[in-house]
C-alpha positions in Angstrom: -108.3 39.8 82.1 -107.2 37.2 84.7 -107.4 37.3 88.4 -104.2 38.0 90.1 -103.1 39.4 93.7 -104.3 42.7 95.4 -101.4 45.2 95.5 -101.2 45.8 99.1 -99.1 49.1 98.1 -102.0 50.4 95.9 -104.0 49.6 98.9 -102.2 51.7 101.0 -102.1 54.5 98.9 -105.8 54.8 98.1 -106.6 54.3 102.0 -104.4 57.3 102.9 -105.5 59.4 99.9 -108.7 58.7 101.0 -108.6 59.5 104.5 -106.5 62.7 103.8 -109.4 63.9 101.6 -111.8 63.5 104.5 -109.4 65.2 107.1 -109.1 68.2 105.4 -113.1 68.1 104.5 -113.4 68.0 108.4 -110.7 70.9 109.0 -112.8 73.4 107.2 -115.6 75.6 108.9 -118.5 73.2 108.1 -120.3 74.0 111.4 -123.2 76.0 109.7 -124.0 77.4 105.9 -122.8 81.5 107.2 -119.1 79.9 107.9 -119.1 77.3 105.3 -120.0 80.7 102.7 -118.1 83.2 104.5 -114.9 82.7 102.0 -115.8 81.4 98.4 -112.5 78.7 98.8 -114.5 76.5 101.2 -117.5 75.3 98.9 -114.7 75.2 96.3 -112.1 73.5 98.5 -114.9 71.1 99.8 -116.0 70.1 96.2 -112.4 68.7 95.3 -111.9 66.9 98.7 -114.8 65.2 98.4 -114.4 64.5 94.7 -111.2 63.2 95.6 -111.9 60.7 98.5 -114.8 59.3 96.4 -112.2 58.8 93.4 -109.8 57.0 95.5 -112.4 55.3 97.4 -114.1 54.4 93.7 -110.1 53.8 92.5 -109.5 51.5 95.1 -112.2 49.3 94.1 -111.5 49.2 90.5 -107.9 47.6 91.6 -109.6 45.3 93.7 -111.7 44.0 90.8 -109.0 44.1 88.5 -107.0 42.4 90.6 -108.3 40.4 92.2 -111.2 39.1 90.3 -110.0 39.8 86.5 -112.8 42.2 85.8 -112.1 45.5 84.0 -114.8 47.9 85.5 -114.4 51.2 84.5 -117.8 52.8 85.3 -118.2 54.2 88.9 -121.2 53.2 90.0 -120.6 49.8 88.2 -117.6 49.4 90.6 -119.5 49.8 93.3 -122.3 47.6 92.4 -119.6 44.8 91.3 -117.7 45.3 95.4 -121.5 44.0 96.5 -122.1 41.4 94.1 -118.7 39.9 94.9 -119.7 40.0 98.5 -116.8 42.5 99.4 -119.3 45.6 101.0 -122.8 44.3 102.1 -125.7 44.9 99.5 -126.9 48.2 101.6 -123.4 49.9 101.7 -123.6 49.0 97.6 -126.8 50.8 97.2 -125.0 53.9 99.0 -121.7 52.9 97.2 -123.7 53.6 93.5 -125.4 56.4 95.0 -121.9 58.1 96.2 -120.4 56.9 92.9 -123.6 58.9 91.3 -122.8 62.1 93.2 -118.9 62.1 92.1 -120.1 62.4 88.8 -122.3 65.6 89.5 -119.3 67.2 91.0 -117.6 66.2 87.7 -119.8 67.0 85.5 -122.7 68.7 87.1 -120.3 71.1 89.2 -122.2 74.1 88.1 -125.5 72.7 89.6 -124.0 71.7 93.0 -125.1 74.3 95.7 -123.2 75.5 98.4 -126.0 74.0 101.4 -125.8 70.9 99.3 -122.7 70.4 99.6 -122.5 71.4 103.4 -125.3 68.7 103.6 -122.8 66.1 102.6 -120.3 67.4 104.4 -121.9 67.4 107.5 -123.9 64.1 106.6 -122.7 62.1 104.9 -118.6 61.6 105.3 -118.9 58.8 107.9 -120.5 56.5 105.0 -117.3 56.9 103.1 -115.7 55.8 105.9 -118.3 52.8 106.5 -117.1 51.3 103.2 -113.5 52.0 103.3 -113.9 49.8 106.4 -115.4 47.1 104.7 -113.1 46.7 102.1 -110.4 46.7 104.5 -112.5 44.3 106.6 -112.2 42.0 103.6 -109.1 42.3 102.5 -108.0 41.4 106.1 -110.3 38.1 106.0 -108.5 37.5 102.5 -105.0 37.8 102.9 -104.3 35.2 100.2 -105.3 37.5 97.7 -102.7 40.8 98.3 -99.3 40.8 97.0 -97.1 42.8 99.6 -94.4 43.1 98.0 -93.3 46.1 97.6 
């Protein structure tokens, strides 16, 4: 595979999909474990928002890779790793990058094990590092311009 540009349009989508997901993780009654439990949907409805925003977070750097870098990573926590060693996230938010990659593939395929307080944990935790990556990445596409294709 051969580097190319950075669709700015796949960008955009992954960034709002992304940011979506954690508005409506923050809309729901997350303020202690009695309201989070109160009605089954809400561990439920948590699960797949957070699922979600790690998958287009996770998504988002696959395309980046792809794209801009010719690699074809297809293992989560192998994107993440790859963001750091390309320099696009700093090596810490990698380490929580794999470890966040890791924990989408409980929810996958672990979902049964997942507990409600663990998932409130997260919830109540743990969002803002999804959001400290999406920022860098943006942060470096923005010092790399020469590498996204906006057209549209």
């Amino acid at each position: 595979m051969s580097p190319g540009t950075i669709k700015a349009k796949v960008v955009l989508e992954k960034v709002a999909w992304t940011r979506q997901m954690l508005d409506d993780l923050r809309r729901l009654p997350i303020a202690d474990l009695q309201s989070f439990v109160g009605d089954p949907r809400n561990p439920a409805a948590a699960e797949s928002f957070l699922r979600r925003a790690l998958e287009a977070l996770l998504d988002l750097g696959r395309h980046i890779l792809a794209k801009g870098f010719g690699l074809g990573v297809v293992e989560y926590k192998k994107i993440a790793a790859e963001l750091s060693a390309h320099e696009i996230i700093a090596p810490e938010l990698g380490e929580t990058f794999v470890e966040m990659a890791g924990y989408r593939n409980r929810l996958t395929h672990f979902y049964n094990e997942v507990a409600p307080d663990e998932l409130l944990q997260i919830c109540t935790t743990r969002l803002t590092d999804i959001e400290v990556i999406l920022d860098a990445i943006l942060a470096w596409l923005r010092a790399n311009p020469d590498r996204l294709d906006r057209t549209v």
